[in-house]
C-alpha positions in Angstrom: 69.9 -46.1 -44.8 72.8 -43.5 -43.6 73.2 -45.0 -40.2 76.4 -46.4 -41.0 77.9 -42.8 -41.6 76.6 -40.8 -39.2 75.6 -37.7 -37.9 77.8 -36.4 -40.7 76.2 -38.3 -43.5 72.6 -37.2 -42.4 73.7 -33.6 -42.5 75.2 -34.4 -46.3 72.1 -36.0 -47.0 70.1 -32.8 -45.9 72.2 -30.7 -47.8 71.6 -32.7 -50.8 67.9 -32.9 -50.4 68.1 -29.0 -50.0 70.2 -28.5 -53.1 67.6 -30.6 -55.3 64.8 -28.8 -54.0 66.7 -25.2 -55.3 67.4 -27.2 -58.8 63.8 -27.7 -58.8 63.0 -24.6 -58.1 65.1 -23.1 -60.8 64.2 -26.0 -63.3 60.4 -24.3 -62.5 61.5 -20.8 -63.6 63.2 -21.9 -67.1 61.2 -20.6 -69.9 59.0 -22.8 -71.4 60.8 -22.6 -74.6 63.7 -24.5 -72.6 62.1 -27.9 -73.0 65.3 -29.5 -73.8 66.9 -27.8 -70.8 64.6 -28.4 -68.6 63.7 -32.8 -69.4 67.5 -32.9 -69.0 67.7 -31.5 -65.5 64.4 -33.2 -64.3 66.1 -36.5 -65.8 69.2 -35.5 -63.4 67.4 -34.8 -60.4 65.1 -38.7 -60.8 68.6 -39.8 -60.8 70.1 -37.9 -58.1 67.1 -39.0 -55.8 67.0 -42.8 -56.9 70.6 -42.9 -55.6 70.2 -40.9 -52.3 67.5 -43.9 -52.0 70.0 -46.1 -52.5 73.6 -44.7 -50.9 75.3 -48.6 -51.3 74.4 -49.1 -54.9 77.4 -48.5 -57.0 74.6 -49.2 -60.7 75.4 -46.1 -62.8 77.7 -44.7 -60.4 80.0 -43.2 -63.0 77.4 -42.6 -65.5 75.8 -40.4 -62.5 78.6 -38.3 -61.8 79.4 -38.2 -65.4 75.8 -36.6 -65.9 75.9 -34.2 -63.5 79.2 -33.0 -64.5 78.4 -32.8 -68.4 75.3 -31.1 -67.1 77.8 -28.2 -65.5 79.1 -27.4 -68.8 76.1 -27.3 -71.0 74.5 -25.0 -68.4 77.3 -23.0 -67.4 76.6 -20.0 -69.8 73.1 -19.8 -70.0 72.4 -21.0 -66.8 74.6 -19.5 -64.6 72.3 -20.3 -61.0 71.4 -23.7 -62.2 75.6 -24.9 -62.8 76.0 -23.5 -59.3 73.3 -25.8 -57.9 74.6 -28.4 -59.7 78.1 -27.7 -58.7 76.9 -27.7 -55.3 75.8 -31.1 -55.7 78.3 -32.4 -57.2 80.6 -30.9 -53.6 78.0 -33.2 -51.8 78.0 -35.8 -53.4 81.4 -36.1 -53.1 81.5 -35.6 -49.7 79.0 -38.6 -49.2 81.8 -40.7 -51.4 79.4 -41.0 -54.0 
């Protein structure tokens, strides 16, 4: 899957498995009354890991990236842990060129 990048492309991978598994954790600590916040995240996160399934698919590249950033800004205030997760992400994924 990641063979082609590397040492350096598994540890990015790890990172990124880590990060989702703290945005999880946080998405199972909103309140319940959060249900919009918290379908929009897990909707994010299927996303996130379909692509790390699939590294050389570019399908809803942009839309992914654009997701996760619009995600930043509606959570930025209220959510102050979970944008830093997600900006975290975001740092990774870039780093993987995705």
């Amino acid at each position: 899957m990641l063979v082609s990048q590397g040492y350096k492309g598994l540890n990015m991978t790890q990172t990124i498995h880590q990060t989702l598994a703290a945005l999880k954790q946080q998405i199972g600590q909103l309140e319940v009354a959060d249900h919009a916040a918290r379908e929009r995240l897990e909707s994010l996160v299927t996303a996130l890991e379909r692509r790390l399934e699939d590294p050389e698919s570019e399908v809803h590249h942009h839309s992914l990236v654009q997701e996760t950033a619009d995600a930043i800004t509606q959570f930025e205030i209220a959510h102050p842990r979970i944008t830093g997760i997600l900006n975290d992400l975001m740092v990774a994924l870039g780093n993987m060129g995705i």
